[in-house]
N, C-alpha and C positions, 0 to 999 in steps of 0.2 A: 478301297472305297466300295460303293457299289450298294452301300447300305441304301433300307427303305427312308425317304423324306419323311417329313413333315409330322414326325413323332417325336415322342418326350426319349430322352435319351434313355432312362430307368421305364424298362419294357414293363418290371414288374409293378409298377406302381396300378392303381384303381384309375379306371377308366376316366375317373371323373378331375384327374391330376391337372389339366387345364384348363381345365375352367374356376380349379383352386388359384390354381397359378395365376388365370386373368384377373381375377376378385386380388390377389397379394398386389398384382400390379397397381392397380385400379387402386388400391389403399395407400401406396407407395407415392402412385400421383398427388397424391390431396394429401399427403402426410409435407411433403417437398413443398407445394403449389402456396399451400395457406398456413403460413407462418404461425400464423394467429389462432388458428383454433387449436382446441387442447386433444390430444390421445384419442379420447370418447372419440369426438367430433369426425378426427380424422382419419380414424381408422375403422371405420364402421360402414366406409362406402360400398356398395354392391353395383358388381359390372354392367349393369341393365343400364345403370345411370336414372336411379329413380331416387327419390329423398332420401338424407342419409336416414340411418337412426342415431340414437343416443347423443342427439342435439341438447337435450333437455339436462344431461347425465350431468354438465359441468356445473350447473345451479345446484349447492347445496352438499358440493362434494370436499371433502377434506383435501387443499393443495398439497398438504406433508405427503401424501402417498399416493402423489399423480407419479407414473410411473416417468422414466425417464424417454426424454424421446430419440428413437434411434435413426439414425442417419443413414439414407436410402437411395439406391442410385434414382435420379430422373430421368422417365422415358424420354425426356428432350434431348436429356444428354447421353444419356445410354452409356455412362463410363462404367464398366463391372470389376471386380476388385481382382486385385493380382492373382486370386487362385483359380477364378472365375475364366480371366481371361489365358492363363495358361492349358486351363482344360479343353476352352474352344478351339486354341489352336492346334492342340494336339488333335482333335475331332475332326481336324481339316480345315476349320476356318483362315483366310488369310487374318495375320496380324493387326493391318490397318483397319480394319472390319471389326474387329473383335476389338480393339482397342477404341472405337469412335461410336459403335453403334452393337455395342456387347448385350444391352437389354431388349433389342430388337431380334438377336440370333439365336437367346437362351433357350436352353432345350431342345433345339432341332441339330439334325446334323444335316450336311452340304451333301448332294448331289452332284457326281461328276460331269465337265462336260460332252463327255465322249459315249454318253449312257441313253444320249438324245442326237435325232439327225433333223436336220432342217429340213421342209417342206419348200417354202414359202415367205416371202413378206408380208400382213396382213396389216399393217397399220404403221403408224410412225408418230411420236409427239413430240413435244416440246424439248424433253431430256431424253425419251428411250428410243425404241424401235421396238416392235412385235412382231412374230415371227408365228408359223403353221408349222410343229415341230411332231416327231413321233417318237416317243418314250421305249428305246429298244430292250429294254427290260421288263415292260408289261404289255408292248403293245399298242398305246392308248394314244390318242392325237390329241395333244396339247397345244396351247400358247403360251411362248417363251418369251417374254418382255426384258431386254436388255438395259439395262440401266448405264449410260452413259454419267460419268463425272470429271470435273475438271481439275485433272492433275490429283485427282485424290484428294483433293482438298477437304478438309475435316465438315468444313460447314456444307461441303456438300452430300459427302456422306450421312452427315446426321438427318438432310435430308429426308435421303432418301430412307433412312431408317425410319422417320416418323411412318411414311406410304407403309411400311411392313408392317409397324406396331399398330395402326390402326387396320390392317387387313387382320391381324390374329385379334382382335378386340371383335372383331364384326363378325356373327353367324347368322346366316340368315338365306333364306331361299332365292329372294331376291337382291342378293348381293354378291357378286364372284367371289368365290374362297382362293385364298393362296394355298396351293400345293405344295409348293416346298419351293428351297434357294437353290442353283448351280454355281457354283466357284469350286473354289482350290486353294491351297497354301500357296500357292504363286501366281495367282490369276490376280489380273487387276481390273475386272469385271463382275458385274453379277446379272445373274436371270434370275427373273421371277416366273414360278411354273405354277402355271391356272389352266382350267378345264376350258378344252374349245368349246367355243360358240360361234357356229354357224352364219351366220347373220349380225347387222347392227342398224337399229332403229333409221339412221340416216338413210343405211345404202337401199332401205326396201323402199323408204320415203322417195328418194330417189327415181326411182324405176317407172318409168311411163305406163306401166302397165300393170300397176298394184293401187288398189282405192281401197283403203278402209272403211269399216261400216261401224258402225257407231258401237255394235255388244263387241268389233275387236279393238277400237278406241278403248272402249272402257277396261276392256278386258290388261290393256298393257297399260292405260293410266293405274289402273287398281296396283297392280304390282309396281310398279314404280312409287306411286306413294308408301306403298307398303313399307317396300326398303328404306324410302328417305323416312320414315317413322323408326325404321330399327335403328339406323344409323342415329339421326337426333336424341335418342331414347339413350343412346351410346355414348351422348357429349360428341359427335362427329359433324362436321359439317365437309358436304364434298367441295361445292366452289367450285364446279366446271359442268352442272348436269347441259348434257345437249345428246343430241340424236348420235351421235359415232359413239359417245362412254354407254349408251345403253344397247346391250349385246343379248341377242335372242338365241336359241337352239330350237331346233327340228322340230319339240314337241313343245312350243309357244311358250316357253319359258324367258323371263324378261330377267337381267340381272345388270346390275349398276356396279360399272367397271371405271378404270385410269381413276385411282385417288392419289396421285402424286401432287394434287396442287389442296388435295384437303388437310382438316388440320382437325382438332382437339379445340375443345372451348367448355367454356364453364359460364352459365349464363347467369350464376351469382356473384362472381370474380372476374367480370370481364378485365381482359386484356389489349393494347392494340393490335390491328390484324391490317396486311396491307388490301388496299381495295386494290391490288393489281393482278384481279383473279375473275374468272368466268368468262366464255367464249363472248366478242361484243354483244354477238346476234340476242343472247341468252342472258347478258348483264344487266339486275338491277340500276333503277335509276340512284337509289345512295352511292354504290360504289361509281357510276359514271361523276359526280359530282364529290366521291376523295371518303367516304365513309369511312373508317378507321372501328368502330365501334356497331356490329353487327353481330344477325344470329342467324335462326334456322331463317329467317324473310328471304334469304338470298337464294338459299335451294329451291323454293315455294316459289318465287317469281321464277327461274327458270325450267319449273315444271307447269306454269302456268302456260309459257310459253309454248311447250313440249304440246299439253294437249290444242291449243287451238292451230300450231300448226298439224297434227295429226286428222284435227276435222277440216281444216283449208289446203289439204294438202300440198302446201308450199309455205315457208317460214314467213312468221307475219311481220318482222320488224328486220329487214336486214341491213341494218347500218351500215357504211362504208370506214366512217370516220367515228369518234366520239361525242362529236356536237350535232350530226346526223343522225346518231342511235336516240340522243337526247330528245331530239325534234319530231321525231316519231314516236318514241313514248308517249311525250306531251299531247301530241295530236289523236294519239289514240286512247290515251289514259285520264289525258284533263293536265290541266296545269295543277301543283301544286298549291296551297293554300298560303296567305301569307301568315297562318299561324304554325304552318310546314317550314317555313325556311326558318322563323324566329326559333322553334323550338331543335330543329338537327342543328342549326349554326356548321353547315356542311363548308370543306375548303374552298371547293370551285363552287360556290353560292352563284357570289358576284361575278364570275366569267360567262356561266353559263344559263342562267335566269334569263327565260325569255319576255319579249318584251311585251308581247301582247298572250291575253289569255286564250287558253286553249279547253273547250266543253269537255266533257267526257262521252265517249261514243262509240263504246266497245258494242253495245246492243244494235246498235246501227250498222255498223263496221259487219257484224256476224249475225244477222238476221236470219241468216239462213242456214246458222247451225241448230240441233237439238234444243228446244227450250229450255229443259233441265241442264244444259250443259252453260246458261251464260252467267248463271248466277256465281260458280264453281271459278267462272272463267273473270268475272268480275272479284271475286276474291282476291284469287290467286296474285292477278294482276292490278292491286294495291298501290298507291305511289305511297303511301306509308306502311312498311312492313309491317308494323304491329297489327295491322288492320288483317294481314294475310293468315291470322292463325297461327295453326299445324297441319304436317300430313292427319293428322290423325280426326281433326275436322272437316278436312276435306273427303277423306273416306268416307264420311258420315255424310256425307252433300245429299241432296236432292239427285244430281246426275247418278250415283252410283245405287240408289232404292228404289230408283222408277224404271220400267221398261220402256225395252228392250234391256236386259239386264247385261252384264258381263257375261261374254261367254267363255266355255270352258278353255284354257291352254290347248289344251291337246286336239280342241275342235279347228284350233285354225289353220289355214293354207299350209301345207307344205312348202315353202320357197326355193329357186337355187340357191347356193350360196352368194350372199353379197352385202359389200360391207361398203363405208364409204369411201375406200381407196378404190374398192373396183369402181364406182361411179363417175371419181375421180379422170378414171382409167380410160372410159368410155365414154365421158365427156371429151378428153384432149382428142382422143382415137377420131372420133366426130368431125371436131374442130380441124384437126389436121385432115381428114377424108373430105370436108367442104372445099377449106384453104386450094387444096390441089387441084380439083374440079372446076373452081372457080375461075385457079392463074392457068390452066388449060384450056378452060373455052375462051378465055378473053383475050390471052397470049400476053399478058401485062403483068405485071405482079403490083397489085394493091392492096393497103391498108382494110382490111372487113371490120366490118363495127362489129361488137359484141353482142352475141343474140340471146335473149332473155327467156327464160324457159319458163312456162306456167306451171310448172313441177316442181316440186321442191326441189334444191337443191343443196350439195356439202357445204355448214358453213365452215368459215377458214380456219386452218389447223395453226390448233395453239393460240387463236386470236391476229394471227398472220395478217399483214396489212395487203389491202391489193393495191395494183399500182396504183391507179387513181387517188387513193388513198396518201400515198407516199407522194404523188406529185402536188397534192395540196397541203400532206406538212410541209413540204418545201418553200412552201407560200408561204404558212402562215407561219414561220418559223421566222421568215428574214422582217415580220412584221410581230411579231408579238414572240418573243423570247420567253414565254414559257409554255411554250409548245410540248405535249407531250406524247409520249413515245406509246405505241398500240403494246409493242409487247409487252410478256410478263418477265415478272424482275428476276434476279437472277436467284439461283434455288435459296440462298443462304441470306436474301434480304426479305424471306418472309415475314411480316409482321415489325420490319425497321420501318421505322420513319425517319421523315426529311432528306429520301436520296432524291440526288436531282431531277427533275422532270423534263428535261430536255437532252435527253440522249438520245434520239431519234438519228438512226441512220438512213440520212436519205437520197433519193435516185436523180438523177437528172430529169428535169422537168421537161412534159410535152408542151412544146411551143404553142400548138392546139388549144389545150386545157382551159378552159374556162370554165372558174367554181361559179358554183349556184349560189343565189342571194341564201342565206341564212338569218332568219327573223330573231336573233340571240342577240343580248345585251353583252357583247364581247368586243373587244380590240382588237381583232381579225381585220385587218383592213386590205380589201383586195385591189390596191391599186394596178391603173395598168399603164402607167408612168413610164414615156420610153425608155430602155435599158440603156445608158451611156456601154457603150464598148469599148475607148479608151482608156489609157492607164495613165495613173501621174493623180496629183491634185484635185481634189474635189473643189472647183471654182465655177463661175457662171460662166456658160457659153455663150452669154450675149456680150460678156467685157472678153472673153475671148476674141469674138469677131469685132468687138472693135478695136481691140488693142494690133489685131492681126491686119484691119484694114488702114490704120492709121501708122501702122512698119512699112504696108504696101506702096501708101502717097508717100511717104517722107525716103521709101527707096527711089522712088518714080521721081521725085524734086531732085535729090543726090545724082541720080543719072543724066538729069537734066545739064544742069551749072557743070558737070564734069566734063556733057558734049562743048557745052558753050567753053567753057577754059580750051579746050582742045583746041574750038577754032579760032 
């Protein structure tokens, strides 16, 4: 082994061989995707993701000499043809790889594991782990993203093949490039090799002693939109932007990382897509209320997010629950319209429509951000997506042409390294430095409330529920049966419908706990109804005690006339 990654296998070929290759791919999708259009139509598409051509070609064209159409694998499915797949594995790929996700691996060859040494833990999500790695063959400090699957399973490798196919679809400055794969013909593992980054939007947000200024606001909003412009422009939607997937380096460079939860969309062909995607803190109100049929709006609202928590430096909506994320929307967004519900006809309408109306009052809420920045910031943060545009309008804002302008990458702070697991790190580090301090001067050991930080803070990984959280599905679960679960479904139910909504695993309740009134038109009922502790029949416990007092008299008479027979 020991070969260079992340090249076309034919060294000789012209430079320009992948980005032929992407455009075949890219013709191959829409040739599979849309049944219905002819040749012209479908094979005319260009990787940018900009209109086809030779839409027009089919009106007026002779069918007798429409060429025949050829049968292609799909990127969904990535099955590659018997000779296809014997070649990769001879290159080193393992088999079940090459057999499940053959059009995600074509043209590159595998890197060994033995070729890289570990550093480091630097992250963790929902399927992988990331690692601080050094490439002993060049040198260079890398990020090794480990791809976790279950048992192999086919649907979960295809998975994770889509994350690949849309990393080589994507070039862009502000976007992580993949480097290349690590496995083996016997490995049942794979890394993904990407250039370190230093830093992540989170962990600097974080840091009690980093304040942003409005030209370095703009300066990382700009690229950020940027990319979510290439990526759209790409047919890509990411479906998780928040402060940890956006990853900085030394000379202020911003790049948009973890697409393992993004997908491919066609906004002329829409498809269903499941709404069980995007950190809460960072989720659209469509998908909190079951959207199924969405586009770029969902990136766009959680970069809306992005910047106004960068000028308030601490997250502006951080929900615990789903009907909590809900209620702060509303309160800060407005209530929706009732020509808004009639016209989405969303799942959770009726669960979760509150009852009374709510103003809108983002300019009040941030009065005392930038004045060019609320209109950008009323945009973004839309309760009708359509309303939100594009990145590509929002670059053109008012905030991004008026001074203070964006300043350069290269002009901004040097930082240490920190990401948002070291925050993480140094949060608990804190917590446990108080905890001990505290059961040492008191000499007791007590319950400490949780203390709230005016600082931004990590939001939870993966969409991870905190307890309180968990203690009030518990609630509302044993009262309303369709309670549903915070996490994301599992890799291979993307885009299913109708999986149950009520798999929530949940913890044993704080006897403490008491949820907060919620102003929602829901069946949430918190009663606080004493909890019978007995076992056996559910019957009244007032015909219990009288059935129990009236056994007592009628023993008390029997012992009586027993005495008196005696004497």
């Amino acid at each position: 082994m020991g070969c260079v990654f992340a090249k076309e296998i034919s060294s000789s070929g012209p430079a320009t061989s992948e980005i032929v290759t992407e455009k075949k791919r890219d013709r191959d999708t829409n040739a599979t995707n849309h049944d219905n259009r002819n040749d012209a139509d479908a094979g005319a598409g260009d990787g940018d993701g900009e209109v086809e051509n030779g839409v027009d070609q089919k009106k007026g064209n002779d069918r007798s000499v429409k060429p025949r159409r050829r049968s292609k694998p799909n990127p969904r499915n990535s099955n590659p043809p018997n000779n296809v797949h014997g070649e990769q594995v001879a290159a080193g790929w393992p088999a079940w790889l090459s057999a499940v996700a053959g059009e995600a691996i074509n043209g590159w060859t595998p890197r060994r594991a033995d070729t890289f040494e570990k550093i480091d833990k630097i992250g963790q999500g929902t399927y992988s782990n990331v690692y601080k790695a050094k490439d002993t063959m060049t040198g260079k400090i890398v990020a090794l993203k480990k791809v976790r699957f279950d048992n192999l399973e086919p649907e979960s490798v295809k998975f994770m093949a889509r994350e690949i196919l849309i990393l080589r679809r994507l070039d862009h400055p502000n976007v992580v490039k993949l480097e290349g794969l690590v496995t083996s013909r016997m490995s049942c593992s794979l890394y993904l090799v990407f250039e370190y980054m230093e830093h992540d939007l989170a962990g600097l947000a974080a840091s009690p002693t980093i304040k942003f200024t409005e030209p370095q606001v703009k300066c990382y909003m700009n690229q950020l939109l940027s990319g979510l412009e290439h990526c759209h422009n790409r047919h890509v939607l990411h479906r998780d932007i928040k402060g940890s997937n956006l990853l900085l380096d030394n000379d202020g460079g911003l790049k948009i990382a973890d697409f393992g939860l993004a997908s491919f969309f066609d906004p002329n062909h829409k498809q269903p897509m499941t709404s069980r995607v995007v950190t809460l803190w960072y989720r659209p109100p469509e998908l909190l209320l079951g959207a199924t049929d969405y586009g770029v709006g969902i990136d766009l609202w959680s970069a809306g997010c992005i910047l106004a928590e960068l000028l308030a430096g601490k997250p502006i909506m951080p929900g615990r629950t789903e009907v909590e994320q809900l209620h702060k929307i509303f309160r800060l967004c407005g209530s929706p319209s009732e020509e808004y519900w009639k016209k989405t006809k969303l799942p959770h309408a009726t669960i979760f429509k509150p009852q009374q109306s709510y103003r809108r009052s983002i300019k009040e809420t941030f009065k005392d951000f930038p004045p060019s920045s609320l209109p950008t910031i009323e945009t973004l943060l839309s309760i009708d997506p359509a309303e939100r545009l594009t990145a590509t309008a929002a670059l053109r804002s008012e905030f991004f042409t008026t001074t203070p302008y964006a300043c350069d990458p290269s002009s901004l702070p040097k930082y240490p390294p920190s990401k948002e697991m070291d925050a993480k790190l140094r949060d608990e580090e804190a917590r446990r430095l108080r905890a001990a301090a505290k059961s040492n001067a008191e000499g007791v050991r007590k319950t400490r409330t949780r203390e709230r930080s005016a600082r931004a803070m990590p939001a939870p990984d993966a969409n991870a529920e905190l307890q309180t959280n968990l203690d009030r599905r518990r609630l509302i679960t044993h009262a309303n049966a369709k309670s549903k679960s915070e996490k994301f479904p599992p890799p291979h139910q993307d885009g299913a419908l109708g999986y149950t909504m009520s798999s929530s695993n949940h913890m044993p309740m704080d006897p403490s706990f008491d949820p907060p009134d919620v102003p929602f038109s829901s069946n949430f009922s918190y009663g606080k109804a004493p909890i019978q502790t007995w076992s056996g029949p559910l019957v009244d416990p007032s015909s219990l005690r009288k059935k129990h007092s009236d056994a007592t008299s009628k023993s008390s008479r029997s012992k009586t006339s027993g005495r008196s027979r005696e004497k």
